[in-house]
N, C-alpha and C positions, 0 to 999 in steps of 0.2 A: 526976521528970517521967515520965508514963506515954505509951508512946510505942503510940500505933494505928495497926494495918495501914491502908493506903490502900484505900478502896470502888473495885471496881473501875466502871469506867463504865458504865455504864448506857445504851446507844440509847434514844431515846424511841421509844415503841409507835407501830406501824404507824399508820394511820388507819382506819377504816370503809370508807369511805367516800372515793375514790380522788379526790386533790386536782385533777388534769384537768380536770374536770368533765364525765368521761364521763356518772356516774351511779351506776358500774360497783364491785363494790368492790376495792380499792386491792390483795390480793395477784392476785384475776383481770383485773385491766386494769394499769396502770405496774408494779406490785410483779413481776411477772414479768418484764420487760424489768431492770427495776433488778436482780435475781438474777442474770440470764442467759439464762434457760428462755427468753425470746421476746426474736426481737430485732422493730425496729419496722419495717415492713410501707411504709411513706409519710413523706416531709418532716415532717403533718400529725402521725402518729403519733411521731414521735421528739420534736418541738414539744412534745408533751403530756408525752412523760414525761421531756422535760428538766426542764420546770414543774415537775412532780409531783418532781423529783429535788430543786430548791430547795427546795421545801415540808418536805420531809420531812430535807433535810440530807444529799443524796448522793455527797459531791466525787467518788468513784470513778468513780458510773457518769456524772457531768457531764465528768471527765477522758477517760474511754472513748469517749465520742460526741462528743468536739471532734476538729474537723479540726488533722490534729497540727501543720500550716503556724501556727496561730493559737492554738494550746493554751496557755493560762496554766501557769507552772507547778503552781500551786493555784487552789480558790476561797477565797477568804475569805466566811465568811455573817457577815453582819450579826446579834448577838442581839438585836439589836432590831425585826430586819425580821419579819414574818411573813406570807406570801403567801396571801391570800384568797379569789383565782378566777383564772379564765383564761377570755378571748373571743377564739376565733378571727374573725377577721375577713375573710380572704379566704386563697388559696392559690392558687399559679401551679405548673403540672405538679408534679412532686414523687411521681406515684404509684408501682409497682411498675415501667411502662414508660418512663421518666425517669432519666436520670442527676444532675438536679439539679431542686432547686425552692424556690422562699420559699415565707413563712408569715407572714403580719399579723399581729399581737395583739396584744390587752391584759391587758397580767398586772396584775392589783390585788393591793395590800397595804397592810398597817399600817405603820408606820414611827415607832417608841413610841407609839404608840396612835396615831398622823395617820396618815390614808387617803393615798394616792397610787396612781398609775400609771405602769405600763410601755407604752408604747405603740411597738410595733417591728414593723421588715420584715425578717426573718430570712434570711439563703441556708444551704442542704444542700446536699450533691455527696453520691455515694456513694464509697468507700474500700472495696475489695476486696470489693465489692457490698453491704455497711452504710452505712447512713446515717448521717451524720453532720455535725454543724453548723459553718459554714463562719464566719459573721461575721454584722451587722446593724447598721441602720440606723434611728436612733431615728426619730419620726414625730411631729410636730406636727399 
């Protein structure tokens, strides 16, 4: 029996093209915040690259930006999910002059191949002046 070393893991490649749907691309819009280099600036902004965190498989920085009252111990990603957009849909305060704010949206995905929706109202508080996600409320 011939015995092989074990591959080591592999991350999947970044994207082009920043899953947000700034437009923007993914190391100069979310990819930054997910390293460190930037943190997010608005509710609106940490919303985007929490997205952009599932998209691409970030438990860290999704562990980093939860409010630790509410933090999971892990995420679990679904292999089957795979997140396809983001609509934001409205936002209440939330900006630089705010200590807290929601965030409406619709995350679409695949879910083995069937379309589905996220449709939720999000709350952020800041934490030693970070943003960070607090809880939500699914939305019919």
């Amino acid at each position: 029996m011939v015995r092989r070393k074990p591959r080591p893991s592999v991350p999947p490649a970044a994207p082009a093209v920043c899953p947000c749907g700034s437009g923007a691309a993914y190391p100069e819009c979310c990819g930054r915040r997910h390293s460190g280099a930037a943190a997010a600036p608005t509710a609106e902004a940490l919303m985007r690259s929490r997205y952009s965190a599932f998209a691409v498989r970030d438990e860290g920085y999704l562990l980093r930006t939860w409010h630790p009252e509410t933090r999971p111990p892990r995420v679990d990603f679904d292999p089957g999910t795979r997140w396809t957009g983001l609509e934001i849909l409205g936002t209440t305060d939330g900006s630089a002059f705010h200590a807290t704010g929601t965030v409406t949206f619709r995350a679409h995905y695949t879910d083995g191949g069937r379309p589905g929706v996220l449709h939720e109202r999000s709350r952020f508080t800041r934490v030693d002046g970070a943003w960070v996600y607090v809880d939500g409320d699914f939305v019919e």
